[in-house]
C-alpha positions as CSV (number, residue, x, y, z in Angstrom):
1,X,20.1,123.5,71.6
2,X,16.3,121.8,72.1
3,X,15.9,119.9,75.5
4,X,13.7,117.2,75.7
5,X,12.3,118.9,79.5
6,X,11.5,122.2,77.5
7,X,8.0,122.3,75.7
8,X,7.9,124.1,72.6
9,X,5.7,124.0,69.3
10,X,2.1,124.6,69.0
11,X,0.9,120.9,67.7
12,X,0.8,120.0,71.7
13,X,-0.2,121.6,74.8
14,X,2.0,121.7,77.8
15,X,-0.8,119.4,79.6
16,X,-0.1,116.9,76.9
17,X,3.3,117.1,76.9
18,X,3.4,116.8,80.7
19,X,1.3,113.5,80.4
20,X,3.9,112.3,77.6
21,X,6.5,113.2,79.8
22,X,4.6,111.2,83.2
23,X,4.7,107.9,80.9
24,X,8.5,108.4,80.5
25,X,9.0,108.8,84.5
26,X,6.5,105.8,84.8
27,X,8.3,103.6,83.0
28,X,11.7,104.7,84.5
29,X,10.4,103.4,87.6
30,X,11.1,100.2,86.0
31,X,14.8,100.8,87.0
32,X,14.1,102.2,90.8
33,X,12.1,98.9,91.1
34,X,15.2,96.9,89.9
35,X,17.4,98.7,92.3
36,X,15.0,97.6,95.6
37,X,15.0,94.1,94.3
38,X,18.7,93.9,94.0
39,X,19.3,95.5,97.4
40,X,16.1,92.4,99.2
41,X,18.6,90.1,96.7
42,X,21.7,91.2,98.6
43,X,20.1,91.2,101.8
44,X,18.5,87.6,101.9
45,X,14.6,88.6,101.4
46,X,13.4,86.6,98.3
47,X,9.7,87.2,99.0
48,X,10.8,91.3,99.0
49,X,12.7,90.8,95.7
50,X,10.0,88.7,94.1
51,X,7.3,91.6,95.1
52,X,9.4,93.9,93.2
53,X,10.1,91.9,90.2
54,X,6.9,91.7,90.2
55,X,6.1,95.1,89.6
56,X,8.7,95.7,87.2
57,X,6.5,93.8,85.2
58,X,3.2,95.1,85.7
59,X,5.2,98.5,84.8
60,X,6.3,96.7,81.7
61,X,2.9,95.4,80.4
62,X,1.2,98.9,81.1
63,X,3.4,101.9,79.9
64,X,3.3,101.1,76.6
65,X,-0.7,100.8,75.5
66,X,-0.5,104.1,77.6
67,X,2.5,105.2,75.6
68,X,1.0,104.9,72.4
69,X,-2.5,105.8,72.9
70,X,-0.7,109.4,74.2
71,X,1.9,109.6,71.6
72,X,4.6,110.2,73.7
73,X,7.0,109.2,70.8
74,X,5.8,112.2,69.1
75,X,5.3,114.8,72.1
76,X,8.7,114.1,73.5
77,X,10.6,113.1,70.0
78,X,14.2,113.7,71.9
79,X,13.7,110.9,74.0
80,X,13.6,107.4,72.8
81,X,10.9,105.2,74.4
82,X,11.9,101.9,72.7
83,X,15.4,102.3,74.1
84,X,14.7,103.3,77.5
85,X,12.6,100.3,78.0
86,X,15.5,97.9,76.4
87,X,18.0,99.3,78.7
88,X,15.3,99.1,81.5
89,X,13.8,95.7,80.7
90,X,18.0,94.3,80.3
91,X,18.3,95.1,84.2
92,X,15.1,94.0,85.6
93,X,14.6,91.0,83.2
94,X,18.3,89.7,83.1
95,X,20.4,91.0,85.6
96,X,18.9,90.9,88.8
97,X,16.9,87.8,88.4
98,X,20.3,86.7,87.7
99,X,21.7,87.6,90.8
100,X,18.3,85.9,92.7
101,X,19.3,83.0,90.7
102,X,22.9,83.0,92.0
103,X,21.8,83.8,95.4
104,X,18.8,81.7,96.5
105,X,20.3,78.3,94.8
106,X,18.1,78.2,92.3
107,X,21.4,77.5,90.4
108,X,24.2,75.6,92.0
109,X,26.4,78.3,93.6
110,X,30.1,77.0,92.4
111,X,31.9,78.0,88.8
112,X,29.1,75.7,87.3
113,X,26.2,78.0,88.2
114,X,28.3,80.9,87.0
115,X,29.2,79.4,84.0
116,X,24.8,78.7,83.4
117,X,24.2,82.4,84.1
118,X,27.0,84.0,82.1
119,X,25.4,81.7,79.3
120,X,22.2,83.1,80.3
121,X,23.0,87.1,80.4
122,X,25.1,86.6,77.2
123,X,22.3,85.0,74.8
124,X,19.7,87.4,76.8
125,X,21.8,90.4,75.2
126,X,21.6,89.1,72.1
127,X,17.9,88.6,72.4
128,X,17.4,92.1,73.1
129,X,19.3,93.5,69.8
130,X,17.3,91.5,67.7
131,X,15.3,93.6,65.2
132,X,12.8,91.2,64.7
133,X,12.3,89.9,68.5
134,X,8.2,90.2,67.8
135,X,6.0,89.6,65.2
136,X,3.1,91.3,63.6
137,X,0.6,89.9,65.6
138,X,2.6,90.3,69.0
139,X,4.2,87.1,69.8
140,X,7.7,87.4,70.6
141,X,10.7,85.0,68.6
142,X,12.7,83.2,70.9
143,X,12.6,82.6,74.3
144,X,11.9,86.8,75.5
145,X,14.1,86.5,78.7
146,X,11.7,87.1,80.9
147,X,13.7,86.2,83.7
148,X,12.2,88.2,86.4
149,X,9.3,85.2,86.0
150,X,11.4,82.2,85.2
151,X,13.6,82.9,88.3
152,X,10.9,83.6,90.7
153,X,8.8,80.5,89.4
154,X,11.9,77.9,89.8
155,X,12.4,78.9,93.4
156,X,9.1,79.3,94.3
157,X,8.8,75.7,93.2
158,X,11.9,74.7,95.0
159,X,13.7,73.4,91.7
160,X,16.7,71.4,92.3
161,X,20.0,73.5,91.3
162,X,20.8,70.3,88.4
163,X,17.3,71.3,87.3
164,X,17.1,75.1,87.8
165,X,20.6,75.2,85.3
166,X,19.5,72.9,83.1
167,X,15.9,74.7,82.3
168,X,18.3,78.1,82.2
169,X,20.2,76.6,79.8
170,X,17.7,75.4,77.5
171,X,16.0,78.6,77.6
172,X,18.9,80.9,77.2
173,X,19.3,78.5,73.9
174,X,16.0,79.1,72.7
175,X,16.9,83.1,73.5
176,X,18.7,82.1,70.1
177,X,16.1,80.6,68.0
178,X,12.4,81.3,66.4
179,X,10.5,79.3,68.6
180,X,7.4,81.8,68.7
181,X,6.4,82.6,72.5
182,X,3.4,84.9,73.1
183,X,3.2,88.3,74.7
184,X,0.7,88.0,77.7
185,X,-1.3,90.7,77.3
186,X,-0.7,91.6,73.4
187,X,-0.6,88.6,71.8
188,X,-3.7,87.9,69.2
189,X,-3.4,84.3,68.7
190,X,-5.9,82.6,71.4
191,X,-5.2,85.5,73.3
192,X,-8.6,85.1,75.5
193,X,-7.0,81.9,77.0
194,X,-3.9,83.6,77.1
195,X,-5.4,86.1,79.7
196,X,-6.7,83.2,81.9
197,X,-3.2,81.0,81.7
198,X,-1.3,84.5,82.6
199,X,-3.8,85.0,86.0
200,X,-3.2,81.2,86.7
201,X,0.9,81.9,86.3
202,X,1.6,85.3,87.7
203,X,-1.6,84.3,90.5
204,X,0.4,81.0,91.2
205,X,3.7,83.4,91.6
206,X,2.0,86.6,93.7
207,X,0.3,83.8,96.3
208,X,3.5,81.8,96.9
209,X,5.6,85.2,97.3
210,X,2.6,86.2,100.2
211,X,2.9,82.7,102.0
212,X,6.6,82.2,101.8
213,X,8.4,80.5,103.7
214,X,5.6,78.1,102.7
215,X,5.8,76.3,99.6
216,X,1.6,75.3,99.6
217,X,0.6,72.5,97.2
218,X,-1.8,74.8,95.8
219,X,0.6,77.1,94.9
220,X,2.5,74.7,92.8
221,X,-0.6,73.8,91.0
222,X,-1.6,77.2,90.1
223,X,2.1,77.5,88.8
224,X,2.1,73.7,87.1
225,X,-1.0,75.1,85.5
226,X,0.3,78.5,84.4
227,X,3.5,77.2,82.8
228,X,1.5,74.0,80.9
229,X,-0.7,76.0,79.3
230,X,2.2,78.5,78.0
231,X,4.4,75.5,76.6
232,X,1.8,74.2,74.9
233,X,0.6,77.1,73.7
234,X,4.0,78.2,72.0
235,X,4.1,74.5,70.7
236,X,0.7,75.2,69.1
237,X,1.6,78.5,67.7
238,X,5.1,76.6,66.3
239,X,3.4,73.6,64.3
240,X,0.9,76.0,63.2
241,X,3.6,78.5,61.8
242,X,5.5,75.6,60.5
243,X,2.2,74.8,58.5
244,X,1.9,78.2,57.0
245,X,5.2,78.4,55.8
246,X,4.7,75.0,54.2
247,X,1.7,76.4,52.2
248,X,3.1,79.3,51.3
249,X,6.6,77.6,50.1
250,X,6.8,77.8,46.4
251,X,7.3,74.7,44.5
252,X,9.9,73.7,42.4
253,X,9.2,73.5,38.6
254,X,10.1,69.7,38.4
255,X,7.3,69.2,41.2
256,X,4.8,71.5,39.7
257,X,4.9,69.4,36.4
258,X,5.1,65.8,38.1
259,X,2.1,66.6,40.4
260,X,0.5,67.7,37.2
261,X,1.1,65.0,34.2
262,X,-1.4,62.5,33.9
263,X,-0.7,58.8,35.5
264,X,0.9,56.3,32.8
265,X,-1.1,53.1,32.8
Protein backbone atom coordinates (compact mmCIF):
# COMPACT_ATOMS: atom_id res chain seq x y z
CA UNK A 1 0.00 0.00 0.00
CA UNK A 2 1.54 3.76 -1.00
CA UNK A 3 2.18 6.00 2.05
CA UNK A 4 2.02 9.47 1.71
CA UNK A 5 5.72 9.71 4.00
CA UNK A 6 7.37 7.32 1.31
CA UNK A 7 8.76 9.10 -1.86
CA UNK A 8 8.39 7.30 -4.98
CA UNK A 9 8.18 8.19 -8.81
CA UNK A 10 10.69 9.95 -10.91
CA UNK A 11 8.51 13.20 -11.89
CA UNK A 12 9.91 14.73 -8.35
CA UNK A 13 13.02 14.68 -6.38
CA UNK A 14 13.09 13.78 -2.81
CA UNK A 15 14.26 17.55 -2.08
CA UNK A 16 11.03 18.55 -3.70
CA UNK A 17 8.98 16.23 -2.12
CA UNK A 18 10.54 17.13 1.25
CA UNK A 19 9.68 20.87 0.67
CA UNK A 20 6.02 19.68 -0.34
CA UNK A 21 5.95 17.77 2.58
CA UNK A 22 7.48 21.01 5.01
CA UNK A 23 4.30 23.05 3.71
CA UNK A 24 2.07 20.29 5.04
CA UNK A 25 3.88 20.32 8.62
CA UNK A 26 3.73 24.30 8.27
CA UNK A 27 0.34 24.50 8.01
CA UNK A 28 -0.35 21.77 10.66
CA UNK A 29 1.17 24.16 12.99
CA UNK A 30 -2.10 25.87 12.50
CA UNK A 31 -3.55 23.25 14.97
CA UNK A 32 -0.47 23.33 17.68
CA UNK A 33 -1.07 27.11 17.66
CA UNK A 34 -4.88 26.48 18.43
CA UNK A 35 -3.96 24.14 21.25
CA UNK A 36 -1.59 27.12 23.09
CA UNK A 37 -4.42 29.53 22.68
CA UNK A 38 -7.00 27.30 24.14
CA UNK A 39 -4.75 26.36 27.08
CA UNK A 40 -3.86 30.98 27.71
CA UNK A 41 -7.94 30.71 27.19
CA UNK A 42 -8.28 28.33 30.05
CA UNK A 43 -5.82 29.82 32.03
CA UNK A 44 -7.06 33.61 32.05
CA UNK A 45 -4.18 35.17 29.67
CA UNK A 46 -6.11 36.92 26.72
CA UNK A 47 -3.19 38.91 25.51
CA UNK A 48 -1.25 35.12 25.28
CA UNK A 49 -4.31 33.70 23.36
CA UNK A 50 -4.70 36.70 21.11
CA UNK A 51 -0.76 36.32 20.18
CA UNK A 52 -1.48 32.97 19.13
CA UNK A 53 -4.63 33.58 17.22
CA UNK A 54 -2.72 35.67 15.74
CA UNK A 55 -0.38 33.47 14.28
CA UNK A 56 -2.77 31.01 13.27
CA UNK A 57 -3.58 33.45 10.89
CA UNK A 58 -0.44 34.56 9.51
CA UNK A 59 0.00 30.63 9.01
CA UNK A 60 -3.30 30.76 7.22
CA UNK A 61 -2.55 33.63 4.71
CA UNK A 62 0.98 32.21 3.87
CA UNK A 63 0.87 28.31 3.31
CA UNK A 64 -1.11 28.38 0.59
CA UNK A 65 0.70 30.94 -2.13
CA UNK A 66 3.64 28.65 -0.85
CA UNK A 67 1.50 25.64 -1.45
CA UNK A 68 0.81 26.19 -4.84
CA UNK A 69 3.75 27.83 -6.17
CA UNK A 70 5.46 24.14 -4.91
CA UNK A 71 2.73 21.97 -5.96
CA UNK A 72 2.41 20.13 -3.05
CA UNK A 73 -1.11 18.83 -4.21
CA UNK A 74 0.77 17.05 -6.81
CA UNK A 75 4.06 15.93 -4.87
CA UNK A 76 2.13 14.58 -1.99
CA UNK A 77 -1.29 13.53 -3.91
CA UNK A 78 -2.24 11.18 -0.72
CA UNK A 79 -2.73 14.01 1.42
CA UNK A 80 -5.45 16.50 0.94
CA UNK A 81 -4.32 20.14 1.46
CA UNK A 82 -7.80 21.74 1.13
CA UNK A 83 -9.07 19.46 3.85
CA UNK A 84 -6.37 19.74 6.31
CA UNK A 85 -6.71 23.46 6.26
CA UNK A 86 -10.76 23.19 6.72
CA UNK A 87 -10.36 20.93 9.62
CA UNK A 88 -7.49 23.30 10.75
CA UNK A 89 -9.04 26.66 10.08
CA UNK A 90 -12.75 25.02 11.95
CA UNK A 91 -10.62 24.87 15.27
CA UNK A 92 -8.56 28.06 15.23
CA UNK A 93 -11.26 30.20 13.45
CA UNK A 94 -14.43 28.83 15.28
CA UNK A 95 -13.72 26.99 18.27
CA UNK A 96 -11.35 28.55 20.28
CA UNK A 97 -12.28 32.14 19.57
CA UNK A 98 -15.39 30.70 20.77
CA UNK A 99 -14.26 29.71 23.99
CA UNK A 100 -12.30 33.44 24.34
CA UNK A 101 -15.68 34.70 23.63
CA UNK A 102 -17.31 32.67 26.48
CA UNK A 103 -14.53 33.31 28.73
CA UNK A 104 -13.44 36.98 28.63
CA UNK A 105 -17.27 38.36 28.47
CA UNK A 106 -17.13 39.34 25.28
CA UNK A 107 -20.53 37.50 25.37
CA UNK A 108 -22.76 37.47 28.38
CA UNK A 109 -21.68 34.26 30.29
CA UNK A 110 -25.32 32.74 31.22
CA UNK A 111 -27.53 30.25 28.80
CA UNK A 112 -27.90 33.50 26.59
CA UNK A 113 -24.24 33.72 25.63
CA UNK A 114 -24.40 29.99 25.00
CA UNK A 115 -27.22 30.05 23.17
CA UNK A 116 -25.19 33.20 20.72
CA UNK A 117 -22.26 30.92 20.29
CA UNK A 118 -23.92 27.61 19.59
CA UNK A 119 -25.67 29.83 16.90
CA UNK A 120 -22.31 30.91 15.98
CA UNK A 121 -20.33 27.42 15.66
CA UNK A 122 -23.47 25.90 13.99
CA UNK A 123 -23.79 28.53 10.90
CA UNK A 124 -19.78 28.65 10.97
CA UNK A 125 -19.95 24.73 10.09
CA UNK A 126 -22.11 25.33 7.47
CA UNK A 127 -19.96 28.02 6.07
CA UNK A 128 -17.12 25.82 5.83
CA UNK A 129 -18.98 22.98 3.59
CA UNK A 130 -19.96 25.42 1.23
CA UNK A 131 -18.60 24.59 -2.29
CA UNK A 132 -18.74 27.90 -3.46
CA UNK A 133 -17.49 29.85 -0.11
CA UNK A 134 -15.07 32.12 -2.67
CA UNK A 135 -15.26 33.51 -5.86
CA UNK A 136 -13.17 33.66 -8.94
CA UNK A 137 -11.55 36.71 -8.14
CA UNK A 138 -10.95 35.75 -4.29
CA UNK A 139 -13.52 37.24 -2.27
CA UNK A 140 -15.17 34.99 -0.01
CA UNK A 141 -19.46 34.58 0.13
CA UNK A 142 -20.75 35.14 3.32
CA UNK A 143 -19.46 36.23 6.42
CA UNK A 144 -15.83 33.68 6.27
CA UNK A 145 -15.86 33.11 10.17
CA UNK A 146 -13.01 34.58 10.83
CA UNK A 147 -13.49 34.47 14.36
CA UNK A 148 -9.98 34.37 15.56
CA UNK A 149 -10.25 38.45 14.46
CA UNK A 150 -13.83 39.18 15.32
CA UNK A 151 -13.29 37.90 18.93
CA UNK A 152 -10.02 39.50 19.56
CA UNK A 153 -11.26 42.84 18.01
CA UNK A 154 -14.67 43.02 20.34
CA UNK A 155 -12.65 42.61 23.42
CA UNK A 156 -9.85 44.51 22.62
CA UNK A 157 -12.45 47.24 22.17
CA UNK A 158 -14.14 46.29 25.44
CA UNK A 159 -17.69 45.61 23.63
CA UNK A 160 -20.45 45.37 25.90
CA UNK A 161 -21.71 41.55 26.18
CA UNK A 162 -25.54 43.02 24.67
CA UNK A 163 -23.29 44.25 21.88
CA UNK A 164 -20.54 41.52 21.52
CA UNK A 165 -23.89 38.86 21.03
CA UNK A 166 -25.64 40.95 19.03
CA UNK A 167 -22.70 41.61 16.28
CA UNK A 168 -22.10 37.49 16.68
CA UNK A 169 -25.35 36.99 15.82
CA UNK A 170 -25.64 39.07 12.83
CA UNK A 171 -22.50 37.76 11.55
CA UNK A 172 -23.06 34.15 12.19
CA UNK A 173 -26.36 35.10 9.97
CA UNK A 174 -24.53 36.52 7.19
CA UNK A 175 -22.24 33.02 7.64
CA UNK A 176 -25.62 32.11 5.76
CA UNK A 177 -25.89 34.47 2.97
CA UNK A 178 -23.90 36.05 -0.34
CA UNK A 179 -22.86 39.05 1.11
CA UNK A 180 -19.35 39.15 -0.79
CA UNK A 181 -16.44 39.84 1.94
CA UNK A 182 -12.82 40.02 0.54
CA UNK A 183 -9.88 37.82 1.26
CA UNK A 184 -7.11 40.17 2.73
CA UNK A 185 -4.38 39.29 0.98
CA UNK A 186 -6.00 37.59 -2.33
CA UNK A 187 -8.69 39.54 -3.10
CA UNK A 188 -8.44 41.50 -6.65
CA UNK A 189 -11.04 43.94 -6.29
CA UNK A 190 -9.23 47.27 -4.77
CA UNK A 191 -7.02 45.04 -3.38
CA UNK A 192 -4.08 47.85 -2.97
CA UNK A 193 -6.34 49.56 -0.32
CA UNK A 194 -7.20 46.31 0.83
CA UNK A 195 -3.46 45.83 1.97
CA UNK A 196 -3.48 49.18 3.76
CA UNK A 197 -7.07 48.71 5.69
CA UNK A 198 -5.68 44.98 6.72
CA UNK A 199 -2.19 46.76 8.36
CA UNK A 200 -4.66 49.36 9.92
CA UNK A 201 -6.93 46.20 11.37
CA UNK A 202 -4.61 43.42 12.33
CA UNK A 203 -1.91 46.64 13.39
CA UNK A 204 -4.81 48.07 15.52
CA UNK A 205 -5.22 44.23 17.06
CA UNK A 206 -1.17 43.24 17.46
CA UNK A 207 -0.64 46.87 19.42
CA UNK A 208 -3.59 46.49 21.79
CA UNK A 209 -2.63 42.69 22.54
CA UNK A 210 1.23 44.31 23.40
CA UNK A 211 -0.29 47.06 25.72
CA UNK A 212 -2.97 45.16 27.36
CA UNK A 213 -4.26 45.71 30.18
CA UNK A 214 -4.49 49.02 28.44
CA UNK A 215 -7.20 49.76 26.16
CA UNK A 216 -5.19 53.13 24.45
CA UNK A 217 -7.48 55.49 22.39
CA UNK A 218 -5.20 54.97 19.65
CA UNK A 219 -5.62 51.60 19.60
CA UNK A 220 -9.35 51.84 19.08
CA UNK A 221 -8.81 54.19 16.23
CA UNK A 222 -6.44 52.01 14.34
CA UNK A 223 -9.21 49.28 14.97
CA UNK A 224 -12.35 51.81 14.18
CA UNK A 225 -10.34 52.48 11.06
CA UNK A 226 -9.57 48.77 10.08
CA UNK A 227 -13.09 47.56 10.41
CA UNK A 228 -14.80 50.91 8.49
CA UNK A 229 -12.91 50.42 5.71
CA UNK A 230 -13.82 46.53 5.48
CA UNK A 231 -17.69 47.21 5.83
CA UNK A 232 -17.65 49.52 3.45
CA UNK A 233 -15.66 47.84 1.21
CA UNK A 234 -17.87 44.59 1.21
CA UNK A 235 -20.92 47.09 0.80
CA UNK A 236 -19.10 48.40 -2.33
CA UNK A 237 -18.27 45.12 -3.68
CA UNK A 238 -22.27 44.07 -2.89
CA UNK A 239 -24.03 47.07 -4.90
CA UNK A 240 -21.46 46.65 -7.47
CA UNK A 241 -22.29 42.82 -7.82
CA UNK A 242 -25.89 43.64 -7.59
CA UNK A 243 -25.25 45.89 -10.67
CA UNK A 244 -23.68 43.28 -12.72
CA UNK A 245 -26.17 40.82 -12.26
CA UNK A 246 -28.74 43.44 -13.33
CA UNK A 247 -26.97 43.88 -16.68
CA UNK A 248 -26.40 40.68 -17.34
CA UNK A 249 -30.26 39.57 -16.35
CA UNK A 250 -31.98 38.59 -19.55
CA UNK A 251 -35.20 40.34 -20.38
CA UNK A 252 -38.35 39.14 -20.82
CA UNK A 253 -39.86 39.11 -24.39
CA UNK A 254 -42.87 41.40 -23.42
CA UNK A 255 -40.14 43.94 -22.23
CA UNK A 256 -37.83 43.49 -25.08
CA UNK A 257 -40.71 44.46 -27.50
CA UNK A 258 -42.28 47.42 -25.26
CA UNK A 259 -38.87 49.04 -24.87
CA UNK A 260 -38.63 48.65 -28.56
CA UNK A 261 -42.11 49.79 -30.37
CA UNK A 262 -42.26 53.16 -31.32
CA UNK A 263 -44.24 55.87 -28.99
CA UNK A 264 -48.07 56.35 -30.07
CA UNK A 265 -48.81 59.97 -30.39
Amino acid sequence: MTSPFRHSGDEFTPAQWGRAWLVHLFTTLGIVAAMLALRDVLVGKPAHAIFWLLFTLLIDGVDGPIARALEVERRVPLIDGFMLDLIIDYVTCVIVPACFMYQFKVVPQSNWGIAVLCVMVFTSAIWFARKDMMSEDNWFRGFPAAWNLVAPIMFLLDARTSIGAVITLVLSVLCLSNMPFPHIARARYLQPYTIVGAVFLIGGVSVGMFVYPHHYYFVRILIDIGCAYFLVLAAIRAVHDRRARELTRPRPPAAEAKASAPESR
